[in-house]
C-alpha positions as CSV (number, residue, x, y, z in Angstrom):
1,X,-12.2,-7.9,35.6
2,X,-10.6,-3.9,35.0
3,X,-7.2,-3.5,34.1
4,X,-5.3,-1.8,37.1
5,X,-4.1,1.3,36.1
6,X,-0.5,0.7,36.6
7,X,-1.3,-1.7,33.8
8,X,-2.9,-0.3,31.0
9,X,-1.4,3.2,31.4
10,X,-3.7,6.1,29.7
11,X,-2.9,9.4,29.5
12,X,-5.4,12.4,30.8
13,X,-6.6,13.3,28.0
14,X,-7.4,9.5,28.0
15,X,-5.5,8.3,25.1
16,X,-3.1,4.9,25.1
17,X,0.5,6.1,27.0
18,X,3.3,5.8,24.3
19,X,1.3,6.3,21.3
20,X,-0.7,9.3,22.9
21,X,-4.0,7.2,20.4
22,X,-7.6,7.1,21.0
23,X,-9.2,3.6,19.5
24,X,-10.9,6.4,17.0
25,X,-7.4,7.5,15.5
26,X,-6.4,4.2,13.9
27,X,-8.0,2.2,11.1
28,X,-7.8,-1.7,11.5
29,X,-5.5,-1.0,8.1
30,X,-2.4,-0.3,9.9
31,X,1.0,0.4,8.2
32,X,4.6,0.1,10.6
33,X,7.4,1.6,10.1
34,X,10.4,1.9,12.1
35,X,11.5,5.7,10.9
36,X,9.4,8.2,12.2
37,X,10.4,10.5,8.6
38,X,8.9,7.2,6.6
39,X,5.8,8.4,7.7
40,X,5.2,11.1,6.0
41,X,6.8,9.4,2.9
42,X,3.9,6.6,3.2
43,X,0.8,9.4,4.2
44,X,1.8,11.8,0.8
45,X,0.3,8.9,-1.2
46,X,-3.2,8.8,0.6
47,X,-5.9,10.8,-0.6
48,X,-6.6,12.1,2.7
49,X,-5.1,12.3,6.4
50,X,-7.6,13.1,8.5
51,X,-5.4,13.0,12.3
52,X,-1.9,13.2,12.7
53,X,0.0,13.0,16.1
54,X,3.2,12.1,17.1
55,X,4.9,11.4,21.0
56,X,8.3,10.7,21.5
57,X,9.3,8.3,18.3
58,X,5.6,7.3,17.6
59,X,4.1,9.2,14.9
60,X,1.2,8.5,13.2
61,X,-1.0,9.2,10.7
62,X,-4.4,8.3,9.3
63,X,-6.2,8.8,6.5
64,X,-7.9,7.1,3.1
65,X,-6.2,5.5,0.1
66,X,-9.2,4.5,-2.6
67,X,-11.6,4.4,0.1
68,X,-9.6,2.8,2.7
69,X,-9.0,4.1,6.1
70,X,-5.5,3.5,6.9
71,X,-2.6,4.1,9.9
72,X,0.9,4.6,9.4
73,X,3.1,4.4,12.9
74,X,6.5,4.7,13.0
75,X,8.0,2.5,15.8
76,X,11.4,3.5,16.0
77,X,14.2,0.1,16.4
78,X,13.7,-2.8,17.8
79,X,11.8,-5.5,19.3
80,X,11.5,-3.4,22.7
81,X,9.5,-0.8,20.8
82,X,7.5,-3.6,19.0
83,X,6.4,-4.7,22.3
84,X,4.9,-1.5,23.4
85,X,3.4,-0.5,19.7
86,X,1.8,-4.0,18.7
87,X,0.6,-4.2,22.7
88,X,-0.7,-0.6,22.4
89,X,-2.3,-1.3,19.4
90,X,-4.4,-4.2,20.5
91,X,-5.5,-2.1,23.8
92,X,-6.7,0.7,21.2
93,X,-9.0,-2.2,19.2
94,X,-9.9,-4.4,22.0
95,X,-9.7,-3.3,25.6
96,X,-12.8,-0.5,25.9
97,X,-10.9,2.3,28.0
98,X,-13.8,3.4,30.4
99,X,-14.8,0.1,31.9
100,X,-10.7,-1.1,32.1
101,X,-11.9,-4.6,30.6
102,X,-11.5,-6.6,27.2
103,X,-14.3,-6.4,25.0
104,X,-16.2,-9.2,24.2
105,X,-16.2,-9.1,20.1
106,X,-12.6,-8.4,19.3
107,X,-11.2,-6.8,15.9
108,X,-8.5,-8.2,14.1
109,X,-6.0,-5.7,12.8
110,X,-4.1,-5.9,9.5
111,X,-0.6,-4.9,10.3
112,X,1.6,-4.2,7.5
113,X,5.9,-3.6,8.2
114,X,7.5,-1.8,5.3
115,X,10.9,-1.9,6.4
116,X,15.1,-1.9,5.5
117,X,16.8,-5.1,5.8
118,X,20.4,-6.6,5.2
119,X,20.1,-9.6,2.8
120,X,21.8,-12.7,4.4
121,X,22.3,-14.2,1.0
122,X,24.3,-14.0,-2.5
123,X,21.7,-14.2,-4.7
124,X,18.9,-11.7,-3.3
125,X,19.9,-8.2,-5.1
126,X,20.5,-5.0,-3.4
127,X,17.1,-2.8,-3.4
128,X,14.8,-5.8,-4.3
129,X,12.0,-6.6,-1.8
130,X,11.9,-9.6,0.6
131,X,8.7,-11.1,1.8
132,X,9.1,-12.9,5.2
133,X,7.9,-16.2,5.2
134,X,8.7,-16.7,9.0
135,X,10.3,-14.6,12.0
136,X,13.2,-15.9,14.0
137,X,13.1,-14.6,17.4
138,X,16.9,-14.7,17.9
139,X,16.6,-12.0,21.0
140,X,14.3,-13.5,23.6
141,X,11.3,-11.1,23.3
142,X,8.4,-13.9,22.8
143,X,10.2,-15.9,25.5
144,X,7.6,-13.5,27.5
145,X,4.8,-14.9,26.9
146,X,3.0,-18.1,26.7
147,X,4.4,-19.0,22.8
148,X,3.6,-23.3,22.7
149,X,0.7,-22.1,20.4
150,X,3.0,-20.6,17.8
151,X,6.7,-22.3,17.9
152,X,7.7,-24.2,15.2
153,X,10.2,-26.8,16.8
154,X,11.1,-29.0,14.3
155,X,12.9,-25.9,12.3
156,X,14.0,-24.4,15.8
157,X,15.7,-27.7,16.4
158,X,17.3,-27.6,13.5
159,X,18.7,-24.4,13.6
160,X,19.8,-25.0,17.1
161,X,21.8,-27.7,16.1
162,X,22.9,-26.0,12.8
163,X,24.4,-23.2,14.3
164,X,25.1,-25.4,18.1
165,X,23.2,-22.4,19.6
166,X,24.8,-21.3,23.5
167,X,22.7,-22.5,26.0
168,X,23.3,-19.3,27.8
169,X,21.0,-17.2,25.2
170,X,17.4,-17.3,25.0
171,X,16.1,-20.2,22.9
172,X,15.5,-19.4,19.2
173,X,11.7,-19.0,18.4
174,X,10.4,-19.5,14.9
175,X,7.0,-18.1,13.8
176,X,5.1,-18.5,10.4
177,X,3.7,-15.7,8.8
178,X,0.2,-14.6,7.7
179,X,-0.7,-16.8,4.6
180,X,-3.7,-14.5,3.6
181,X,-1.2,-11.4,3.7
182,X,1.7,-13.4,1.5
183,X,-0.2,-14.6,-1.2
184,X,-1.2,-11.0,-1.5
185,X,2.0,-9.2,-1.4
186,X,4.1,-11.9,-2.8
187,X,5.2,-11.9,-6.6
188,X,7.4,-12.9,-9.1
189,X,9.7,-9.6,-8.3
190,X,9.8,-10.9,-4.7
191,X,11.8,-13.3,-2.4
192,X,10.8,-14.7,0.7
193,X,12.5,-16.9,3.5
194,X,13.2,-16.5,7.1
195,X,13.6,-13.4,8.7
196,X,15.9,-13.2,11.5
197,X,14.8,-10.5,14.4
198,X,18.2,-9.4,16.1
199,X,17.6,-7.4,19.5
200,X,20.8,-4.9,18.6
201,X,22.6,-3.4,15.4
202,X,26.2,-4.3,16.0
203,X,26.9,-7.4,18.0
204,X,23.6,-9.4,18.2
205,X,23.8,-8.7,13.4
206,X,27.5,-10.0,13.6
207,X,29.4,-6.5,13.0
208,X,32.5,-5.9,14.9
209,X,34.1,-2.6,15.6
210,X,36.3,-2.4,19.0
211,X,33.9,-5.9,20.6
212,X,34.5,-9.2,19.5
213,X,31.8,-11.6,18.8
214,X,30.3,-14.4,21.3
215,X,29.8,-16.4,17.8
216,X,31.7,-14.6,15.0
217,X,30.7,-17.6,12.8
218,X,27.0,-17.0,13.5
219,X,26.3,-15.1,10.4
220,X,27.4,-17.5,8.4
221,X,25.7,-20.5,10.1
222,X,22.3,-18.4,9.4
223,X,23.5,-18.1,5.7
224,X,24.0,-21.6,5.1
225,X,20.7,-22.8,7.3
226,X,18.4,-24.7,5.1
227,X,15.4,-26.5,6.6
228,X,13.3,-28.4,3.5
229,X,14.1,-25.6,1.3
230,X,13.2,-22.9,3.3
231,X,16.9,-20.8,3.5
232,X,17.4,-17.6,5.9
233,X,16.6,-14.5,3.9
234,X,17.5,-11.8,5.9
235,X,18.9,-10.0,8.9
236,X,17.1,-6.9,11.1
237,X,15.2,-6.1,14.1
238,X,11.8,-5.8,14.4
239,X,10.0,-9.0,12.2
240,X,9.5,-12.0,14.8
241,X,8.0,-9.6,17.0
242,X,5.2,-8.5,14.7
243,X,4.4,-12.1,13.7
244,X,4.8,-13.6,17.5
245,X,2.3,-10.9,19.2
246,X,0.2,-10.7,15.7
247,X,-0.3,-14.4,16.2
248,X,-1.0,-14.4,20.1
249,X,-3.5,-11.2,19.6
250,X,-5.1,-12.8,16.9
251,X,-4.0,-10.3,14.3
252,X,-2.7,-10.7,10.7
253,X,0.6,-9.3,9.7
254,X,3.2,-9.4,7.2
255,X,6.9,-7.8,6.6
256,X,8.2,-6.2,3.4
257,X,11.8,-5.6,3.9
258,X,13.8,-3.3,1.3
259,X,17.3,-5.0,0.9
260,X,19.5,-2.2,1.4
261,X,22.4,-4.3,2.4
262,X,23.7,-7.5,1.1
263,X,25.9,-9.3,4.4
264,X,27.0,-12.4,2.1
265,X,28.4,-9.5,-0.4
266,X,29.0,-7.0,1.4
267,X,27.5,-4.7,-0.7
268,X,25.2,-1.6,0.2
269,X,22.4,0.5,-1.9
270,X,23.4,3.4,-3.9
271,X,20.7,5.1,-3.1
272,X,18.6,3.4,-0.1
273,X,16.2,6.1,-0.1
274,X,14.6,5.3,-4.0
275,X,14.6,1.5,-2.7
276,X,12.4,2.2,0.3
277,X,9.8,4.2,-1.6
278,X,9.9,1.7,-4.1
279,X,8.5,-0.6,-1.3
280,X,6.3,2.1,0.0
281,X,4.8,2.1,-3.8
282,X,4.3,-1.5,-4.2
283,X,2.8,-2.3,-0.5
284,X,0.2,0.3,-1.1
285,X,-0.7,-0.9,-4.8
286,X,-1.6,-4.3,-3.0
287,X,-3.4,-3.0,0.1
């Protein structure tokens, strides 16, 4: 059956709406990064970019590394933006664009996040990389679609009652990663936990300015969660989004978060900048 128009929106040139892509600008190598500026930072280390674009926050680039065809797409924040890249992504590899209608051999894409992160506990350092082992959908984005398939409810029990969750927000959502992406980008210079997916900056991560908390306490519930070993890592915005559509599209993912923040410490990086090329320079040595 074709996808209406008002549904799968294409430009006139005939490229995907938000990303302004045509499925021959991206490799099934694909590289995420929330700051559009990143991307250039990620591209200087191919060997060659062959197409570069950008529309609106969504810039991208694509080129070789050794070989390999690779994208890099900044996303700009949040799980909103997820929604429309990882979506728009998919369309590109799997929907054909003339006939309006879902191929029938599909393409699994390898979707990479090299992103900043606040550390939610003492003992992972400022500027050292975590791995995330899961996504905790603490914003209601998954709640979308159809997620049976991918909830892990033993451990979203468990934190419910950890943290005695309010009924009046959306039900937590816990998503495994990629285990053919973490045994590859883990290492011993690594961590890797939970990684909770806020839908805002301020409240929904527990910082206060002039608006006080529905939970004040809530940060440090996540710090002390422990479900069979497995601890809350980290804190940001964009993870359980990647894994929970990854997983429904049949894609691969992983996040590399660069802890630029320590919450439990309060601590921040001296220079944030060094410790997100640093990640930039150890995701591509494993890719």
């Amino acid at each position: 059956m074709s996808i209406k128009a008002s549904e799968l929106i294409l430009n006139p040139d005939g490229s995907v709406y938000h990303l302004n892509l045509k499925p021959e600008h991206i490799a099934d190598t694909i590289i995420v990064v929330g700051d559009q500026n990143r991307v250039d930072l990620v591209s200087r280390h191919f060997d060659t970019v062959d197409f570069k674009i950008q529309k609106r926050e969504f810039k991208t680039h694509t080129g070789t590394l050794n070989g390999k065809r690779i994208s890099v797409i900044s996303t700009g924040i949040g799980t909103d933006n997820i929604d429309i890249v990882i979506n728009e992504l998919d369309a590109l590899a799997n929907i054909d664009f003339e006939t309006r209608t879902i191929k029938q051999h599909l393409t699994s894409l390898n979707i990479i996040r090299i992103g900043t992160s606040g550390g939610l506990q003492p003992n992972i350092p400022i500027d050292s990389i975590v791995v995330s082992e899961y996504g905790l959908d603490i914003n209601g984005l998954l709640h979308s679609y159809q997620t049976e398939t991918i909830s892990n409810l033993e451990m979203e029990d468990a934190f419910i009652a950890h943290t005695n969750w309010n009924s009046n927000k959306a039900r937590p959502i816990i998503v495994k990663g990629f285990k053919s992406l973490l045994s590859k980008f883990e290492s011993d210079v690594t961590s890797k936990g939970i990684t909770a997916t806020a839908n805002g900056f301020y409240g929904p991560q527990g910082r206060v300015l002039r608006l006080q908390l529905e939970d004040a306490a809530l940060n440090k519930k996540m710090d002390s969660f422990n479900f069979k070993g497995v601890k809350i890592t980290n804190l940001e915005m964009e993870t359980s989004a990647i894994y929970g559509l990854s997983h429904l599209l049949g894609h691969n993912a992983i996040s590399l978060n660069a802890i630029i923040a320590n919450r439990a410490n309060g601590t921040f990086s001296k220079n944030p900048r060094k410790a997100v090329e640093d990640l930039i320079t150890y995701t591509l040595d494993r890719i």
